[in-house]
C-alpha positions in Angstrom: -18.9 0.3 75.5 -21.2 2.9 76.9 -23.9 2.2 79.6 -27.6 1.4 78.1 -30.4 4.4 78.3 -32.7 2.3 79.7 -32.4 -0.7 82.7 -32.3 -4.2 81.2 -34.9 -5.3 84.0 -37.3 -2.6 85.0 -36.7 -0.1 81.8 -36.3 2.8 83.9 -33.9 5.4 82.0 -30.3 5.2 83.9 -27.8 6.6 81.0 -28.2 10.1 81.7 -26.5 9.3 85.2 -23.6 8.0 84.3 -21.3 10.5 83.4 -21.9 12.3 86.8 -21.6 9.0 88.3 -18.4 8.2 86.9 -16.9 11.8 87.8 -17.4 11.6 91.4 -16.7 8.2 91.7 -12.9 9.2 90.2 -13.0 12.1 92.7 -13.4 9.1 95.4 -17.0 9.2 96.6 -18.5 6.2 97.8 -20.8 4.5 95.1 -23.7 3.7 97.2 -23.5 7.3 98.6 -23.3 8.6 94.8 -26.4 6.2 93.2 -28.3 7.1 96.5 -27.9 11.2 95.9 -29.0 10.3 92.3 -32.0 8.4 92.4 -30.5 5.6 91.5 -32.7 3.1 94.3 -33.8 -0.4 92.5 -30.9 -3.1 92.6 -31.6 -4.4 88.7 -30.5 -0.7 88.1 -27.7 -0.5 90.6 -26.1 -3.7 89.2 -26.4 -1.5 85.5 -23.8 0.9 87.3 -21.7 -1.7 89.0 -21.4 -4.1 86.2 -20.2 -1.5 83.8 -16.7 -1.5 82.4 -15.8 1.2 79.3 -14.5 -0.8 77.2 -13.8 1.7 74.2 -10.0 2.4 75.0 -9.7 -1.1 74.2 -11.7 -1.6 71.3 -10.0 1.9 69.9 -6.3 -0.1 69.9 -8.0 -2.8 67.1 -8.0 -1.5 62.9 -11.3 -1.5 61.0 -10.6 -3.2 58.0 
């Protein structure tokens, strides 16, 4: 769904990134030139980026019953 506040590994906080992250990544800036420009340096919190997929278009289509 969304990404986690914190790194999984280290704990460093990594969710207030994201959203400019995601931006200029759709604008077509290279990832590794984007993490580097935000601080973003350790590979456990790197992978946090990469490994993300939003998922809540496709949990939206489902009914709560």
């Amino acid at each position: 769904m969304m990404i986690p506040i914190r790194c999984f590994s280290c704990g460093r906080p990594i969710g207030h990134h994201w959203e400019e992250f995601k931006a200029r990544v759709a604008k077509g800036e290279d990832r590794k030139a984007v993490m580097d420009e935000l601080g973003v340096e350790k590979y456990c919190c790197r992978s946090m980026f990469m490994g993300q997929v939003d998922l809540v278009d496709v949990s939206g289509e489902f009914k709560k019953f």
